[in-house]
N, CA and C atoms as an extended XYZ file, in Angstrom:
501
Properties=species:S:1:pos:R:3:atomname:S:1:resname:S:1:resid:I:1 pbc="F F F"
N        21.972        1.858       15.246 N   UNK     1
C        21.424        2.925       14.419 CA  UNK     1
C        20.595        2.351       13.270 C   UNK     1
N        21.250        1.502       12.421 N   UNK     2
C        20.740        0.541       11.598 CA  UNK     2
C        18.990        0.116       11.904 C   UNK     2
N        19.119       -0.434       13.364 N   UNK     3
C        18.364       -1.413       13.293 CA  UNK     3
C        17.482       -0.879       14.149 C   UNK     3
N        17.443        0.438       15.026 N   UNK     4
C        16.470        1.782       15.007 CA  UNK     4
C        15.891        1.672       13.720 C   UNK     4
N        16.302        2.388       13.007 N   UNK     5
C        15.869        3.221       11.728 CA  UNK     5
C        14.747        2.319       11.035 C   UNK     5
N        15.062        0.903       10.850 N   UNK     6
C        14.584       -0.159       10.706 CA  UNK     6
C        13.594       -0.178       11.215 C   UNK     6
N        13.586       -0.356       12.657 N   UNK     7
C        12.046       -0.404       13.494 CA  UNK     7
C        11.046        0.307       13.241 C   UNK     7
N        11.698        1.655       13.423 N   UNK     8
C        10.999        2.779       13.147 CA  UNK     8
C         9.992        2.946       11.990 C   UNK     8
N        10.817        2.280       10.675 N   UNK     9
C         9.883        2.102        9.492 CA  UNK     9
C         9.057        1.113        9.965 C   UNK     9
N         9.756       -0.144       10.623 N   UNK    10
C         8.449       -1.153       10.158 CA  UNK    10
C         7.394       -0.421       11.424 C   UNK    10
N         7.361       -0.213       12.333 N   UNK    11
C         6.424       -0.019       13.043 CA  UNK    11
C         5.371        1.471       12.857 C   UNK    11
N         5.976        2.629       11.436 N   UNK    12
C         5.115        3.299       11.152 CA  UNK    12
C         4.794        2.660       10.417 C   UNK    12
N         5.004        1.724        9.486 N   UNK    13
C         3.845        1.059        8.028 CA  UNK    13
C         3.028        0.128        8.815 C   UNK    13
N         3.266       -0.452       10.097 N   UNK    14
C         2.324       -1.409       10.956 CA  UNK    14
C         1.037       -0.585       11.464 C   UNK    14
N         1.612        0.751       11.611 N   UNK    15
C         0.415        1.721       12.471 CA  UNK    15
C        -0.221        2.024       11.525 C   UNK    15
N         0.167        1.900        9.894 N   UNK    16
C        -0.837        2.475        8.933 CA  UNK    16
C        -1.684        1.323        8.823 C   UNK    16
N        -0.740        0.665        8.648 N   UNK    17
C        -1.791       -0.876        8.261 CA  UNK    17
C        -2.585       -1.391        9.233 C   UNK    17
N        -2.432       -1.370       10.665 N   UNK    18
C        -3.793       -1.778       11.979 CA  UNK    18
C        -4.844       -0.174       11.362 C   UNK    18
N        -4.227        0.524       11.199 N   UNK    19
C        -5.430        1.822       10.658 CA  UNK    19
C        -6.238        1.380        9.888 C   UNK    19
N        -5.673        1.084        8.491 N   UNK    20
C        -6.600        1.035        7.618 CA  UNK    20
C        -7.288       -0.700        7.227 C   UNK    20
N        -6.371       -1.402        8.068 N   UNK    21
C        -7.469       -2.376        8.051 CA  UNK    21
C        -9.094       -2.594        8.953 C   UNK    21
N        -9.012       -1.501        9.361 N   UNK    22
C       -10.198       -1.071        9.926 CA  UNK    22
C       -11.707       -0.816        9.271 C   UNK    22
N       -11.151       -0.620        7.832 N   UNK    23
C       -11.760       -0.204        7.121 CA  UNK    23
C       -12.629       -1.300        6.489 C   UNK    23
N       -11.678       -2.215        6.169 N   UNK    24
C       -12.673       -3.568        6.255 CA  UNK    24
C       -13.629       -4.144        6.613 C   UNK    24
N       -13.761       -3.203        7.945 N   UNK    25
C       -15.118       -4.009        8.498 CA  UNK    25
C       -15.912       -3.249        8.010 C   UNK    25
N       -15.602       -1.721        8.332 N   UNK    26
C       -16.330       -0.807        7.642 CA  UNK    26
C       -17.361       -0.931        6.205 C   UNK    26
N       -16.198       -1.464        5.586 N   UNK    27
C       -16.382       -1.653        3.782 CA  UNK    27
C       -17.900       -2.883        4.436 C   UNK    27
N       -17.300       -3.695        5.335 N   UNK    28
C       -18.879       -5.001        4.862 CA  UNK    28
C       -19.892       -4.346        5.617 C   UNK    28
N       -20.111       -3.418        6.125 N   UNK    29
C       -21.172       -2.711        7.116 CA  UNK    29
C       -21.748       -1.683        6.366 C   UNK    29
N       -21.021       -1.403        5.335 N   UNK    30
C       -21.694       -0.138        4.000 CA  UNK    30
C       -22.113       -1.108        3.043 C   UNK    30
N       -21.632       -2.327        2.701 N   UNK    31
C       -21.938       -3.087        1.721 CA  UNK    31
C       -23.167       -3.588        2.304 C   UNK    31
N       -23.229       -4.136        3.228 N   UNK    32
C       -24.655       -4.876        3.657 CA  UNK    32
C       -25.394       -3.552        3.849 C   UNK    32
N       -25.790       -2.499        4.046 N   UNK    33
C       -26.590       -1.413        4.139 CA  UNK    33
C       -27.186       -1.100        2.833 C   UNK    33
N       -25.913       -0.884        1.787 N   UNK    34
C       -26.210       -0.590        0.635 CA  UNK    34
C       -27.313       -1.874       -0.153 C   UNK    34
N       -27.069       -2.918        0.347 N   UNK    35
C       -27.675       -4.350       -0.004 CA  UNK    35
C       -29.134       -4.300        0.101 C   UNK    35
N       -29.137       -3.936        1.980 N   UNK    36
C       -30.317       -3.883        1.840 CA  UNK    36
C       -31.515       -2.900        1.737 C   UNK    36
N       -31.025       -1.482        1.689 N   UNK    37
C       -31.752       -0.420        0.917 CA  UNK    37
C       -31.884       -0.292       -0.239 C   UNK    37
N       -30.830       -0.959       -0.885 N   UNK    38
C       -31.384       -1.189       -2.370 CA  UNK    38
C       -32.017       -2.376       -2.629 C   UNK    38
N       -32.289       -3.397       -2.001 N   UNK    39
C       -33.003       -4.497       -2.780 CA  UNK    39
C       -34.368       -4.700       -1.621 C   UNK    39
N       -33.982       -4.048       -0.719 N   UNK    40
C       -35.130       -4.003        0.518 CA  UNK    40
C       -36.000       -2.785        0.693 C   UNK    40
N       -35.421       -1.400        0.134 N   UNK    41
C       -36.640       -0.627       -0.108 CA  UNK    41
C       -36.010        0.550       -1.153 C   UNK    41
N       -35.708       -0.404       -2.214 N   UNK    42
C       -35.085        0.285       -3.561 CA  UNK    42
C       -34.649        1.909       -3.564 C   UNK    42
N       -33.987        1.945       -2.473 N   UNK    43
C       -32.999        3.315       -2.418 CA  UNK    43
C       -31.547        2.753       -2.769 C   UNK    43
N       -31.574        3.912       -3.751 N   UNK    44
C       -29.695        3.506       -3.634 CA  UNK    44
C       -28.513        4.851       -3.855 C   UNK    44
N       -27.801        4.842       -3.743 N   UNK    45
C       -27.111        5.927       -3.345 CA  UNK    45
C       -25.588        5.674       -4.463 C   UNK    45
N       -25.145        6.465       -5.123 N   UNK    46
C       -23.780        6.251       -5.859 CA  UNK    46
C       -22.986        6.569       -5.187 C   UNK    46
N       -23.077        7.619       -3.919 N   UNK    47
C       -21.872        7.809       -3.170 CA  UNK    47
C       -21.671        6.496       -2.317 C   UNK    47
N       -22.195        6.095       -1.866 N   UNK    48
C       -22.110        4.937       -0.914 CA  UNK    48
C       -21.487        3.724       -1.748 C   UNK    48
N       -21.618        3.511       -3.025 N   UNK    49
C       -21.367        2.492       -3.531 CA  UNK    49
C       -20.139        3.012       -4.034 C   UNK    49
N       -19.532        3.949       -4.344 N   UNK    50
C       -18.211        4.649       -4.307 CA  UNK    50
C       -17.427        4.703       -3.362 C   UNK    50
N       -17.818        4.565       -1.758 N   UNK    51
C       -17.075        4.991       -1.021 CA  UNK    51
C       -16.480        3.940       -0.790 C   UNK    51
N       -17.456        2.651       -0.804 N   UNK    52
C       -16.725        0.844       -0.885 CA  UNK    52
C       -15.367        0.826       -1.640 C   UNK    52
N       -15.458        1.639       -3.181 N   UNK    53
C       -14.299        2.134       -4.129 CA  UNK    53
C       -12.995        2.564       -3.568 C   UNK    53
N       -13.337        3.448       -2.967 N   UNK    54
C       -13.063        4.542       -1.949 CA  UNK    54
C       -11.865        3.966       -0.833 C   UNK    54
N       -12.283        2.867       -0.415 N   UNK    55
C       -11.668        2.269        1.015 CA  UNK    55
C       -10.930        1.057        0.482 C   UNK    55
N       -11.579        0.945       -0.112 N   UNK    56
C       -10.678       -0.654       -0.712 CA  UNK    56
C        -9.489       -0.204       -1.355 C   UNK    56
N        -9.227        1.382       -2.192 N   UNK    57
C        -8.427        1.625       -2.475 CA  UNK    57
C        -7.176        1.781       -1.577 C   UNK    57
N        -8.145        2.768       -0.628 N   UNK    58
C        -7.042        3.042        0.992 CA  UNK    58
C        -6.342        2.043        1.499 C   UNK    58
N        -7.158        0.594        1.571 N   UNK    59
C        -6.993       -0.706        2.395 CA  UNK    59
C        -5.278       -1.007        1.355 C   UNK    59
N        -5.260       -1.545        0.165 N   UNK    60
C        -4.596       -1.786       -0.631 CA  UNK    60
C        -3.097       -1.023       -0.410 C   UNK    60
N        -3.206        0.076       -1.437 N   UNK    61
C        -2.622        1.094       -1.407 CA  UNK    61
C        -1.474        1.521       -0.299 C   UNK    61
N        -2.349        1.592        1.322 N   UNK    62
C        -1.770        1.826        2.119 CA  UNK    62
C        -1.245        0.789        3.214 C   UNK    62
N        -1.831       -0.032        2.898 N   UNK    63
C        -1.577       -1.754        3.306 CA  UNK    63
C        -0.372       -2.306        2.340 C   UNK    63
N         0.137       -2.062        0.977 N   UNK    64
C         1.131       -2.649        0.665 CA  UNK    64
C         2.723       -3.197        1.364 C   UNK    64
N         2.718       -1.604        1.854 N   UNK    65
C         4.486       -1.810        2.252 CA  UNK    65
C         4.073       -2.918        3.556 C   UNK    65
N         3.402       -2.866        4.378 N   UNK    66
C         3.215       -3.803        5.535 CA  UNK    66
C         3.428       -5.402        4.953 C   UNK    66
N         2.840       -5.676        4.035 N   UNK    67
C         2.706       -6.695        3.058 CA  UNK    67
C         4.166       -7.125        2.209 C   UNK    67
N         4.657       -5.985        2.206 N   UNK    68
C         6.450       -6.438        2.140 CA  UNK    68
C         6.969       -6.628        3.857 C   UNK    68
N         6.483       -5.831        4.691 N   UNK    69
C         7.291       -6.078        6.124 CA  UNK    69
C         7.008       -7.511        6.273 C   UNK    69
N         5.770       -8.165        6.177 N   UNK    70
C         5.545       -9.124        6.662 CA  UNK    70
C         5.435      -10.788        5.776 C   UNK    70
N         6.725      -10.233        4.477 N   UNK    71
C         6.867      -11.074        3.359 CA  UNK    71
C         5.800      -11.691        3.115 C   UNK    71
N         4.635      -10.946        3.091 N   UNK    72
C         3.403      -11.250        2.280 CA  UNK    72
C         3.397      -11.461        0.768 C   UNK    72
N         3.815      -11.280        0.220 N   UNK    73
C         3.956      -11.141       -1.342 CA  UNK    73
C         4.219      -11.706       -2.265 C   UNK    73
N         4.078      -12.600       -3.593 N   UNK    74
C         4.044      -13.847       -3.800 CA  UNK    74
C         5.554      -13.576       -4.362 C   UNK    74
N         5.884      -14.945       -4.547 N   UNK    75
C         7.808      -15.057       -4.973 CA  UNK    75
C         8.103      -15.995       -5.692 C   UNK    75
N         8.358      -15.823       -6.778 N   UNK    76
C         8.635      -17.350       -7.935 CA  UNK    76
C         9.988      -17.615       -7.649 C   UNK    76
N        10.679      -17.072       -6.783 N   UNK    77
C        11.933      -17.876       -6.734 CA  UNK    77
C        12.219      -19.326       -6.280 C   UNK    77
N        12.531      -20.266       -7.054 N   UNK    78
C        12.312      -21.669       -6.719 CA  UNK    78
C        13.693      -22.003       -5.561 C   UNK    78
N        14.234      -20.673       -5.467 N   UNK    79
C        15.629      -21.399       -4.452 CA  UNK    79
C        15.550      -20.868       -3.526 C   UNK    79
N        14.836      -19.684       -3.397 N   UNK    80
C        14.704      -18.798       -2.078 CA  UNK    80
C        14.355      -19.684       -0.621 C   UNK    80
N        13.525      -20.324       -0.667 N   UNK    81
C        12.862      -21.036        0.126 CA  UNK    81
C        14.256      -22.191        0.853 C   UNK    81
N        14.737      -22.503        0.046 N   UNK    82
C        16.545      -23.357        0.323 CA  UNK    82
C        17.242      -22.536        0.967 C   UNK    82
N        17.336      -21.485        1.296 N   UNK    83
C        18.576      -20.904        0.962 CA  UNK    83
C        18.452      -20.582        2.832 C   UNK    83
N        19.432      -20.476        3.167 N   UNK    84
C        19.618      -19.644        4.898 CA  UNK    84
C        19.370      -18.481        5.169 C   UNK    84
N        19.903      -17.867        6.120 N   UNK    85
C        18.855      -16.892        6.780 CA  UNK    85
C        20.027      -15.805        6.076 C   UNK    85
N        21.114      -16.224        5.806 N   UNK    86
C        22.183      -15.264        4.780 CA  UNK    86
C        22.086      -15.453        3.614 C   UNK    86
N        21.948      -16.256        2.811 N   UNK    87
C        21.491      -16.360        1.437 CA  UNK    87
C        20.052      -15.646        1.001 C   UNK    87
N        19.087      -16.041        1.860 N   UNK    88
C        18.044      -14.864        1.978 CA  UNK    88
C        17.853      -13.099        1.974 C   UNK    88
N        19.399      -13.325        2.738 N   UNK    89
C        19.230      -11.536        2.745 CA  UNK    89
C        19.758      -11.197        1.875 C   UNK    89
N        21.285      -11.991        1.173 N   UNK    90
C        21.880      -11.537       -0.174 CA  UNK    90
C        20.309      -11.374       -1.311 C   UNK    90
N        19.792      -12.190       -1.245 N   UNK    91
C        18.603      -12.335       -2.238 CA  UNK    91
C        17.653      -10.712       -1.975 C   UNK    91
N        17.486      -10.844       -0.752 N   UNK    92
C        16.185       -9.672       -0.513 CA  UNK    92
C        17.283       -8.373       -0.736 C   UNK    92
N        18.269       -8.209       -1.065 N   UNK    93
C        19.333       -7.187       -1.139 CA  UNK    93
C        19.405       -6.406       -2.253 C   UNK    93
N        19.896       -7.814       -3.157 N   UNK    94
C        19.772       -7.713       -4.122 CA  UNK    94
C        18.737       -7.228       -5.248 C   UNK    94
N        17.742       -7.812       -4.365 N   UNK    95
C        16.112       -7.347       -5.032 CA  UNK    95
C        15.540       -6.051       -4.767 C   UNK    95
N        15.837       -5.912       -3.568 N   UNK    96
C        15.665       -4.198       -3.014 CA  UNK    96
C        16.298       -3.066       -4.000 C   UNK    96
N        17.554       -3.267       -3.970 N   UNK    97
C        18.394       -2.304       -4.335 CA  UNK    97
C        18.553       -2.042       -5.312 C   UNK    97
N        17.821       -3.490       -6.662 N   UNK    98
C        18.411       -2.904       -8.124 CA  UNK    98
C        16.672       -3.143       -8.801 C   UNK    98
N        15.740       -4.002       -7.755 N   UNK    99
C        13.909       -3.980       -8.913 CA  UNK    99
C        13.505       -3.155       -7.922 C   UNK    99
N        13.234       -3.454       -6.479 N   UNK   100
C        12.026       -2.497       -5.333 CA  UNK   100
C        12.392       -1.268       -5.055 C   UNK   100
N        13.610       -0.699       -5.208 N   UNK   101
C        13.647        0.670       -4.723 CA  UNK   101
C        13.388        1.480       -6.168 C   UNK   101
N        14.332        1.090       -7.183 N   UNK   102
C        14.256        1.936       -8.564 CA  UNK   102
C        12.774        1.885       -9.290 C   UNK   102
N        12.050        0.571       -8.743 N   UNK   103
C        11.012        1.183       -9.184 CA  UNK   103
C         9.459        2.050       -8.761 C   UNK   103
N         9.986        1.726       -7.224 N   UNK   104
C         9.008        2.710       -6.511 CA  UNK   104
C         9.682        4.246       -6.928 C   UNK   104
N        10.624        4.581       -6.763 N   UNK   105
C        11.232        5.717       -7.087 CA  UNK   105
C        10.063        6.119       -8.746 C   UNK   105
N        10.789        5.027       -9.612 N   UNK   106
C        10.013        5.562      -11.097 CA  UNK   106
C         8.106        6.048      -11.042 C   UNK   106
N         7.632        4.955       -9.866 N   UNK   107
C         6.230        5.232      -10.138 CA  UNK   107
C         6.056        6.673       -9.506 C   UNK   107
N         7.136        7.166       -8.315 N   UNK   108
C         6.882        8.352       -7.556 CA  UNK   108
C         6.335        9.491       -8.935 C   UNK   108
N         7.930        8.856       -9.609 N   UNK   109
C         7.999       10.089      -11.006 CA  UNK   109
C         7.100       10.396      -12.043 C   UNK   109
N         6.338        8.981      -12.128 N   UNK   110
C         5.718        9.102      -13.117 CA  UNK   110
C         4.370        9.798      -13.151 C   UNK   110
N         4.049        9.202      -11.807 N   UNK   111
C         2.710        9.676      -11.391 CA  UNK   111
C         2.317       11.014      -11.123 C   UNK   111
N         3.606       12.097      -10.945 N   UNK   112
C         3.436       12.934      -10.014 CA  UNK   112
C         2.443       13.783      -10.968 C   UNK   112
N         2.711       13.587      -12.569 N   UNK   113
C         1.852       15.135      -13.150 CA  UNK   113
C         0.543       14.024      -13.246 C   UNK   113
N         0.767       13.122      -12.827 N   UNK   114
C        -1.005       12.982      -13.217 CA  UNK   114
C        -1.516       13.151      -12.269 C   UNK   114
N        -0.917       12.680      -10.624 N   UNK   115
C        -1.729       12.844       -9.378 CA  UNK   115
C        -1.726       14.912       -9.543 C   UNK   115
N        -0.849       15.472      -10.056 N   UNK   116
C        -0.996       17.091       -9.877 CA  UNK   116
C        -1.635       17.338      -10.619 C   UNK   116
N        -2.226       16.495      -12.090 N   UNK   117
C        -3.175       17.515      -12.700 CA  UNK   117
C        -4.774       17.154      -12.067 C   UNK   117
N        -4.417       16.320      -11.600 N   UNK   118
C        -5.845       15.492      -11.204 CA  UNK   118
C        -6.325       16.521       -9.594 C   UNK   118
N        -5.278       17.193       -9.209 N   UNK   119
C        -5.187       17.921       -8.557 CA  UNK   119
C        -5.590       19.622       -8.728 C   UNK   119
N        -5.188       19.575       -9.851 N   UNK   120
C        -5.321       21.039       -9.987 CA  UNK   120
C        -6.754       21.547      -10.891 C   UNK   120
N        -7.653       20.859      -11.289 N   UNK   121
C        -9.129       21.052      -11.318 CA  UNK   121
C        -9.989       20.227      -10.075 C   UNK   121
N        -9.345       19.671       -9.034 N   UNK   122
C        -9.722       18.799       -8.278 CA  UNK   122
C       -11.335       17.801       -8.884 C   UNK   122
N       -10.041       17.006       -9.219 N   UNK   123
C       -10.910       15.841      -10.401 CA  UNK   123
C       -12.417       14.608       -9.489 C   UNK   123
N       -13.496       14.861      -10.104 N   UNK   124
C       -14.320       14.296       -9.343 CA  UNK   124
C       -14.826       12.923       -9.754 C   UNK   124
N       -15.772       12.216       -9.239 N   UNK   125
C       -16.514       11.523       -9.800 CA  UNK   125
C       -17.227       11.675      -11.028 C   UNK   125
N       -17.375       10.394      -12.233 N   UNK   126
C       -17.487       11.072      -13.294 CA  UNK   126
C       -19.126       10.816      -13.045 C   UNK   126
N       -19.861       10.409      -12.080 N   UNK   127
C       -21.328        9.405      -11.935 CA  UNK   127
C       -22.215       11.034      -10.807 C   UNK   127
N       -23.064       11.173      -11.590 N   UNK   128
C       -24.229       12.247      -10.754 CA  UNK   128
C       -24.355       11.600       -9.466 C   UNK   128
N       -23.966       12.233       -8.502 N   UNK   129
C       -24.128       12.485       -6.793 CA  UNK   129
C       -22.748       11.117       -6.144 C   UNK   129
N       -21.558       11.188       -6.955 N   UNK   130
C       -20.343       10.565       -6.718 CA  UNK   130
C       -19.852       11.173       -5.693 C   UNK   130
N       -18.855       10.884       -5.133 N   UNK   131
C       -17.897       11.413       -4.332 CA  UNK   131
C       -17.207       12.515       -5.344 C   UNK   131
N       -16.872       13.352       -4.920 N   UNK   132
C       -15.471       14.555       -5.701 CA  UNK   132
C       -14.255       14.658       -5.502 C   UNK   132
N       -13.575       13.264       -5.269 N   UNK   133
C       -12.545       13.170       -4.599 CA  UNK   133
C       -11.497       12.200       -5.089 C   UNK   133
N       -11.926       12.139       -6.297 N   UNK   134
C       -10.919       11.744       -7.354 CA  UNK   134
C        -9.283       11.670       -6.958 C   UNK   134
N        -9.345       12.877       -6.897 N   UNK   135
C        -7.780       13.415       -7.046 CA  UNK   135
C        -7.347       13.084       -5.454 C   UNK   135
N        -7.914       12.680       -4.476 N   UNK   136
C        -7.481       12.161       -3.358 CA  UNK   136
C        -7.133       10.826       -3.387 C   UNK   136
N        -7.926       10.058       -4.376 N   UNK   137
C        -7.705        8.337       -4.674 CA  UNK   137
C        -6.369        8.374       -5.530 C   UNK   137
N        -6.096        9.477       -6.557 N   UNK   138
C        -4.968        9.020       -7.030 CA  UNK   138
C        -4.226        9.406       -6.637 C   UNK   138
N        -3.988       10.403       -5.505 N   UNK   139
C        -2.843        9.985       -4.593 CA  UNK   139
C        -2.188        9.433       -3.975 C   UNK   139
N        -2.370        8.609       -3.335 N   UNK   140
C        -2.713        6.962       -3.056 CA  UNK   140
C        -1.433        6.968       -3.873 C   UNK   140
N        -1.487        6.896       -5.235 N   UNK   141
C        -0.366        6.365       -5.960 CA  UNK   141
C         1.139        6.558       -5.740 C   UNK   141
N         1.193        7.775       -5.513 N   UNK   142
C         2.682        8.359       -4.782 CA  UNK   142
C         3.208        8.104       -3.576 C   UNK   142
N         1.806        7.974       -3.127 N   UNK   143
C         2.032        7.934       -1.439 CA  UNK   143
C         2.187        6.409       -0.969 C   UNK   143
N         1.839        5.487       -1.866 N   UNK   144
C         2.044        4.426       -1.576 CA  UNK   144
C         3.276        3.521       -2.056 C   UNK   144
N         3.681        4.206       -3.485 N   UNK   145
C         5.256        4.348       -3.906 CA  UNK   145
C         6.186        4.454       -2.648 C   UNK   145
N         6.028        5.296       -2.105 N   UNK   146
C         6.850        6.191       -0.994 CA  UNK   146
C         6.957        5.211        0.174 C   UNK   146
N         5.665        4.729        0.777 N   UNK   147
C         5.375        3.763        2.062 CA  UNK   147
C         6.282        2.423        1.483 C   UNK   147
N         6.149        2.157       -0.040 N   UNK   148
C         6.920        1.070        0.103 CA  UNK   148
C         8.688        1.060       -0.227 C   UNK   148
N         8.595        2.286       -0.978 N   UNK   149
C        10.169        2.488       -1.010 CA  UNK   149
C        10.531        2.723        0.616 C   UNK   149
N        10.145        3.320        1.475 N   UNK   150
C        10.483        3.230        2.959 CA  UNK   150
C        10.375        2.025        3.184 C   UNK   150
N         9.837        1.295        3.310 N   UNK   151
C         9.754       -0.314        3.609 CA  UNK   151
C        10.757       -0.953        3.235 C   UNK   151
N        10.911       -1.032        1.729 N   UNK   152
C        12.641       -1.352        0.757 CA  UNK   152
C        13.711       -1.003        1.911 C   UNK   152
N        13.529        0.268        2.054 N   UNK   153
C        14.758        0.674        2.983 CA  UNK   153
C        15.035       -0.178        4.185 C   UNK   153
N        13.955       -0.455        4.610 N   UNK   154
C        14.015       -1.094        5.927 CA  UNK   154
C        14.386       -2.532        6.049 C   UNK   154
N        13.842       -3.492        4.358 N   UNK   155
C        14.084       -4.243        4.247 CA  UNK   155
C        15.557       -4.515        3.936 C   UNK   155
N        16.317       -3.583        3.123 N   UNK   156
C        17.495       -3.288        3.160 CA  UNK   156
C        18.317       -3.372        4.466 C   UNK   156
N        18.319       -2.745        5.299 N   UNK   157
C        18.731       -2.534        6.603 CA  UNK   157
C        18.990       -3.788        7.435 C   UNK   157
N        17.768       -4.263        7.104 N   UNK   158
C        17.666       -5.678        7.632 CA  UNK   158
C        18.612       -6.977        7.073 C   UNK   158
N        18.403       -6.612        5.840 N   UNK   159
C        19.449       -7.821        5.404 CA  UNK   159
C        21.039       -7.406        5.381 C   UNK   159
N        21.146       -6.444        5.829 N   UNK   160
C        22.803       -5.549        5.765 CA  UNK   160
C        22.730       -6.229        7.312 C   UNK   160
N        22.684       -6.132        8.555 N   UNK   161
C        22.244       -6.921        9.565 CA  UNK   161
C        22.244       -8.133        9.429 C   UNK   161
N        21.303       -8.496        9.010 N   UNK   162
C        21.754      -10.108        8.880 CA  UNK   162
C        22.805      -10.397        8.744 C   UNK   162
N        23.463       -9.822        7.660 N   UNK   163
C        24.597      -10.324        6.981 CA  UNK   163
C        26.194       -9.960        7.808 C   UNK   163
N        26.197       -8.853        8.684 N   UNK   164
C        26.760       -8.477        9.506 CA  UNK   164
C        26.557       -9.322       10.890 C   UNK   164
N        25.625      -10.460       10.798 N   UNK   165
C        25.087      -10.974       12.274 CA  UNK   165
C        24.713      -10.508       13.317 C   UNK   165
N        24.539       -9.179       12.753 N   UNK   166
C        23.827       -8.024       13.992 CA  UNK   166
C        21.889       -8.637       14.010 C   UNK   166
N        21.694       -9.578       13.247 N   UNK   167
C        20.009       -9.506       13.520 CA  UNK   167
C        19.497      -10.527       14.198 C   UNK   167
C-alpha cells in the first residue's frame, strides 16, 4: 500500500516534469525568433519576450518536486553522503517531516490571499501588449507548494520502507 501510494506520486510529478520540460526547447525556439526579428528586422514583441518569463516559470515551479524525486537538490550535510541506505532514510525522515512538509504547507498558506487577490481583478502584465496572465504565474506558487509537499510524502513513504526493509 505504502509503496503504491509512493509510485503513484513519483510517477505523477515524473509526467509533469517530461511535460514541462518540453518547454525548454520551446523557450530556445522563441528566444532565437525573438533574436532574430528584433536585431534582424527590428520587430519586437513584449508578449513574446514574456512568454520566455512565462515558461521558465512553468519549467521551475512545476519541475521542482521531480527534483526532490530524483535527489536533485543541493545538501550541505557533510555526513549524509557516509551514512547507509538506513541512516539515509532516518536523515530524509527526519527532514521531511519536521523542514519539507511544514514548510510547503506554510507557503500553501501564505500565498493563498495573494495568489486570490491576484485573482480576483485577474492581475495582468504591467508592460503595453504583455501577456494578462499574471495571476496564472502566481499560481504556480501554491501549486507547486502542493507538487512538492506530495513528493515529501512520497519521500516519506520511502524511507518508512527502507527502514522496514520493505524497499
Amino acid at each position: 500500500m505504502l509503496k503504491k501510494l509512493s509510485l503513484f506520486i513519483d510517477a505523477f510529478n515524473q509526467r509533469i516534469s517530461n511535460t514541462v520540460a518540453w518547454l525548454t526547447v520551446l523557450m530556445v525556439i522563441i528566444m532565437f525568433a525573438i533574436v532574430v526579428l528584433r536585431y534582424g528586422f527590428n520587430i519586437g514583441s513584449i508578449a513574446a519576450q514574456e512568454s520566455i518569463t512565462y515558461m521558465h516559470g512553468l519549467v521551475f515551479m512545476l519541475a521542482i518536486a521531480h527534483t526532490l524525486k530524483i535527489d536533485g537538490h543541493v545538501r550541505v550535510d557533510i555526513l549524509y553522503h557516509r551514512l547507509g541506505p538506513e541512516g539515509k532514510a532516518i536523515v530524509n525522515l527526519i527532514g521531511s517531516l519536521l523542514l519539507l512538509l511544514p514548510v510547503c504547507a506554510v507557503v500553501i498558506v501564505i500565498s493563498w490571499d495573494y495568489v486570490s487577490t491576484s485573482w480576483s481583478y485577474y492581475e495582468g502584465s504591467r508592460e503595453a501588449g504583455g501577456i494578462d496572465g499574471v495571476f496564472l504565474i502566481k499560481s504556480l506558487i501554491p501549486l507547486m507548494a502542493g507538487l512538492l509537499f506530495l513528493q515529501g510524502i512520497s519521500e516519506v513513504l520511502k524511507s518508512i520502507l527502507t527502514l522496514k526493509g520493505q524497499r
